[in-house]
C-alpha positions in Angstrom: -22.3 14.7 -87.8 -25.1 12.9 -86.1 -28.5 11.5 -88.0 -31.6 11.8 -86.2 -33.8 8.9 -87.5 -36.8 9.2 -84.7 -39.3 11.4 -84.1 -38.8 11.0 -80.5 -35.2 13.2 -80.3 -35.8 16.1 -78.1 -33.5 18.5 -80.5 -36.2 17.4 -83.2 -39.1 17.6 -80.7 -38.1 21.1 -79.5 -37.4 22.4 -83.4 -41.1 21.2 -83.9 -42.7 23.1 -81.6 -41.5 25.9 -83.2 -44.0 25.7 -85.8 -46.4 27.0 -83.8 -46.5 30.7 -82.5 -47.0 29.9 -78.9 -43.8 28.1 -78.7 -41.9 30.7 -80.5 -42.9 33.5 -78.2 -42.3 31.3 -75.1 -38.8 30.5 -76.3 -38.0 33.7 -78.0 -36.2 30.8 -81.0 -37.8 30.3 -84.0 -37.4 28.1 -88.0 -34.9 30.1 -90.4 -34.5 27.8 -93.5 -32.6 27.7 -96.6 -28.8 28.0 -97.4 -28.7 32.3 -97.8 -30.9 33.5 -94.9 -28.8 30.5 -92.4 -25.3 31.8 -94.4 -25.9 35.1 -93.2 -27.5 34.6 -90.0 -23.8 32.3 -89.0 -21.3 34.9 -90.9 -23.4 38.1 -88.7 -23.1 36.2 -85.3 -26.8 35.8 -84.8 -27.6 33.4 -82.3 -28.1 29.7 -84.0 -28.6 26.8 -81.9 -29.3 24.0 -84.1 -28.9 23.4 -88.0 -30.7 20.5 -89.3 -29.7 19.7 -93.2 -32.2 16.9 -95.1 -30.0 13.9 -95.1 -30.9 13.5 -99.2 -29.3 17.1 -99.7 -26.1 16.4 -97.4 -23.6 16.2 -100.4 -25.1 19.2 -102.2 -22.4 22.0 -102.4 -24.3 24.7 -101.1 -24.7 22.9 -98.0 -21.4 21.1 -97.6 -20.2 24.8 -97.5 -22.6 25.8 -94.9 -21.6 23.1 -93.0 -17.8 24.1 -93.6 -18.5 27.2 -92.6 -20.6 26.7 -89.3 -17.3 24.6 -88.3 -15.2 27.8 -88.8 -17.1 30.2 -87.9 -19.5 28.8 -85.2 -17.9 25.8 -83.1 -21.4 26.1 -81.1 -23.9 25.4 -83.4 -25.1 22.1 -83.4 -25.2 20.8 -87.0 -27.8 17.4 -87.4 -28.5 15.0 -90.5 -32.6 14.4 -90.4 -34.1 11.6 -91.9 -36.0 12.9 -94.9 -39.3 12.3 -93.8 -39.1 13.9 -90.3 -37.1 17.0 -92.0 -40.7 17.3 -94.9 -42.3 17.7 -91.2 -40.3 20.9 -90.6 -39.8 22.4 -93.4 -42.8 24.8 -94.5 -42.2 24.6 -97.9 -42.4 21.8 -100.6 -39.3 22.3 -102.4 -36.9 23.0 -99.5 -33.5 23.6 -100.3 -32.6 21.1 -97.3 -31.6 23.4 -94.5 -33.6 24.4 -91.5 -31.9 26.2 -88.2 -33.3 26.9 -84.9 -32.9 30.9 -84.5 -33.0 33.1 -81.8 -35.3 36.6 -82.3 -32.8 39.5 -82.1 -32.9 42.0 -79.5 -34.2 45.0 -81.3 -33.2 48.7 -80.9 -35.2 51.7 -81.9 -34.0 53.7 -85.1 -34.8 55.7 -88.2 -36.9 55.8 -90.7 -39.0 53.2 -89.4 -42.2 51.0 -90.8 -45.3 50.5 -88.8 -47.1 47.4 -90.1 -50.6 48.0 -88.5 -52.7 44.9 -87.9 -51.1 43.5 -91.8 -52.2 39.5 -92.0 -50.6 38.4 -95.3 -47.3 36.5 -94.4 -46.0 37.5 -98.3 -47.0 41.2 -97.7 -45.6 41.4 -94.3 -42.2 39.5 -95.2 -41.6 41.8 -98.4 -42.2 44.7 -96.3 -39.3 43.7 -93.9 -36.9 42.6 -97.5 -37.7 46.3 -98.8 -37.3 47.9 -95.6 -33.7 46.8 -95.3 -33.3 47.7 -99.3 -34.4 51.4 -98.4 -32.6 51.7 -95.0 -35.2 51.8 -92.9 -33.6 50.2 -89.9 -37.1 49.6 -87.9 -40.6 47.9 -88.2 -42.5 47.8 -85.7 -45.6 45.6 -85.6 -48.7 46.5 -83.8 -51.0 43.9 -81.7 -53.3 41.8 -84.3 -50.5 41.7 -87.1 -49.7 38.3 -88.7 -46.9 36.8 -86.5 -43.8 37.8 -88.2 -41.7 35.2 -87.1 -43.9 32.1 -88.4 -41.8 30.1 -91.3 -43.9 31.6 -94.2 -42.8 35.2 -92.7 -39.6 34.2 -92.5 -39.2 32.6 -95.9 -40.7 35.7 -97.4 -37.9 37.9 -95.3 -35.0 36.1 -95.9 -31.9 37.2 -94.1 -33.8 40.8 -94.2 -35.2 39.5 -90.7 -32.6 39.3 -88.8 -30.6 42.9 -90.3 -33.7 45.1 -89.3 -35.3 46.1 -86.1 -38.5 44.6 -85.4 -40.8 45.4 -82.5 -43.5 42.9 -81.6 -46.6 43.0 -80.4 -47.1 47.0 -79.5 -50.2 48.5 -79.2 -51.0 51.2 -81.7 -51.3 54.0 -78.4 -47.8 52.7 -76.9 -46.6 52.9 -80.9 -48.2 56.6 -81.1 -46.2 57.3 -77.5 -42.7 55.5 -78.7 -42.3 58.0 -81.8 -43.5 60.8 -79.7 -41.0 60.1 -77.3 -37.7 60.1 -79.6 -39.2 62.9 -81.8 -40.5 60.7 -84.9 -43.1 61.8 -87.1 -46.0 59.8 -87.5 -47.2 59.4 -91.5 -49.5 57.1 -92.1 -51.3 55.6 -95.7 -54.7 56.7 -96.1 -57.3 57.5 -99.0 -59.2 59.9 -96.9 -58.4 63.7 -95.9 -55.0 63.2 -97.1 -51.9 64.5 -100.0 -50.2 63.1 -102.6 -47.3 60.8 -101.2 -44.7 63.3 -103.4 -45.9 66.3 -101.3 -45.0 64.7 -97.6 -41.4 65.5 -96.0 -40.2 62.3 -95.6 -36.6 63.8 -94.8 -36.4 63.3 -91.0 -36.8 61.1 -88.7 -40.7 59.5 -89.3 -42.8 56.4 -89.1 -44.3 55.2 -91.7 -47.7 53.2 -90.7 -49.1 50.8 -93.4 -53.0 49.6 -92.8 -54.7 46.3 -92.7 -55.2 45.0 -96.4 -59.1 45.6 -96.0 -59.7 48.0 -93.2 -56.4 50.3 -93.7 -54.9 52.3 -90.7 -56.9 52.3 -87.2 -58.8 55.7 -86.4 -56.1 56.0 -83.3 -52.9 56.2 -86.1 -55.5 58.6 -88.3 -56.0 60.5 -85.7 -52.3 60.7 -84.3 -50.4 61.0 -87.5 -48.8 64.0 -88.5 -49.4 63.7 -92.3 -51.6 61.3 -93.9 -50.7 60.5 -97.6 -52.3 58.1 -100.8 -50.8 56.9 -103.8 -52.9 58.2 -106.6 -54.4 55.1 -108.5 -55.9 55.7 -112.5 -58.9 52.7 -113.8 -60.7 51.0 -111.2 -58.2 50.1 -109.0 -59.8 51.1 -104.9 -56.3 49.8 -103.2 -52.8 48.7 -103.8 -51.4 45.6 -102.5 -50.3 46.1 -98.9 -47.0 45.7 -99.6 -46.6 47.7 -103.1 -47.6 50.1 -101.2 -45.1 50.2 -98.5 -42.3 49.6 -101.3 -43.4 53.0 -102.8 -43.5 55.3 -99.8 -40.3 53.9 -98.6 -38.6 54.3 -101.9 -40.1 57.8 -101.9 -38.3 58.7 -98.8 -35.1 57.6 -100.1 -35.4 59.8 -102.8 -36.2 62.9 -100.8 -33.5 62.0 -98.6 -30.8 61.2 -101.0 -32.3 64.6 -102.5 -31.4 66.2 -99.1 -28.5 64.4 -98.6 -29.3 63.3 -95.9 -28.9 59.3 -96.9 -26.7 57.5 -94.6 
């Protein structure tokens, strides 16, 4: 296996650019890191070009079977030793577990239940959206223009594997969102404290959208105006909002139960 010692190698050079959004959209690649998330990324045949492993964590089990099992699995995959000091450069985290791979974004396909994450900015919010999502089987998320990029490391950290198993849609405007689930028949219900129902009183058995607002502002008047049911979570005390992605844990999770109440759970 080859050790990169300068900062100078262009495999490095490339991987670094990659902390940065503009590179990531322009390449369509972006930083996956640690054993699990890269472990399932290689055993599901997503597309991996590089795997860089801290020299210092070379001989630690978890990633000596990585590295077995990119050899088996993934003769492609270009598997690099970097020098501690240019690896604490890549990795986006300050206890890394010594593993960082150069992904490619997955070509995403429409399907049901779905999230909407509309103009969200936390990276934690917006990656534990996408981990839930994949818990509840929602198999989409789409993310409207002026949400947190949801491929930068934090995002991706927060995600996990969860990233690259669900469906996510970048970049949409809220109007081209609005005409997506209008096209294929998807009902549009969006989180909202004002003119709307109990969450428990919303048919969340079909095939719907759920749209979760900005942490200050909430949902934009266009998703307001367009949804078909608009629900809120009561709240007791002096609590005004939940936590973006508590939120989105409890509407999804109240659509599996409908649904599994239905039987209509895959």
């Amino acid at each position: 296996m080859k050790t990169i010692k300068s900062k100078d190698n262009p495999a490095y050079r490339d991987a670094l650019r990659l902390l940065r959004k503009k590179y990531r959209d322009q390449t369509g690649m972006f930083l996956l890191e640690g054993p699990r998330p890269v472990t399932d990324a290689v055993v599901a045949g997503n597309r991996i070009e590089t795997v860089f492993i801290r020299e210092s964590a070379a001989d630690s089990p978890g990633i000596r079977g990585l590295v077995e099992l990119c050899a088996e699995e993934a003769k492609s995959i270009r598997l690099s030793l970097l020098a501690d000091g240019l690896f604490d450069r890549l990795s986006d985290t300050e206890n890394s577990q010594g593993i960082v791979a150069v992904a490619g974004k997955p070509d995403p396909r429409l399907k049901t239940p779905a999230v909407i994450l509309d103009r969200l900015q936390d990276p934690g919010n917006i990656g534990t959206i996408i981990r839930t999502a994949e818990a509840a089987g929602f198999d989409t998320l789409i993310a409207i223009k002026g949400t947190g990029d949801i491929y930068s490391p934090k995002t991706a950290r927060a995600a996990a594997g969860s990233l690259l198993r669900v469906n996510v849609f970048e970049g949409m405007s809220a109007a081209d969102a609005i005409g997506l689930c209008a096209e294929h028949g998807i009902r549009i219900i969006a989180s909202s404290l004002e003119d709307s129902a109990e969450y428990t009183q919303a048919d969340m058995t079909g095939d719907i959208a759920l749209v979760i607002g900005n942490e200050g502002s909430g949902i934009s008047d266009e998703f307001r105006e367009a949804a078909d049911t608009l629900v809120k979570i009561p709240m007791e005390g002096e609590i005004e909002s939940l936590n973006a992605a508590a939120a989105a844990g409890i509407l999804m999770y109240e659509a599996v139960r409908q649904r599994r109440a239905a039987g209509k759970v895959k």
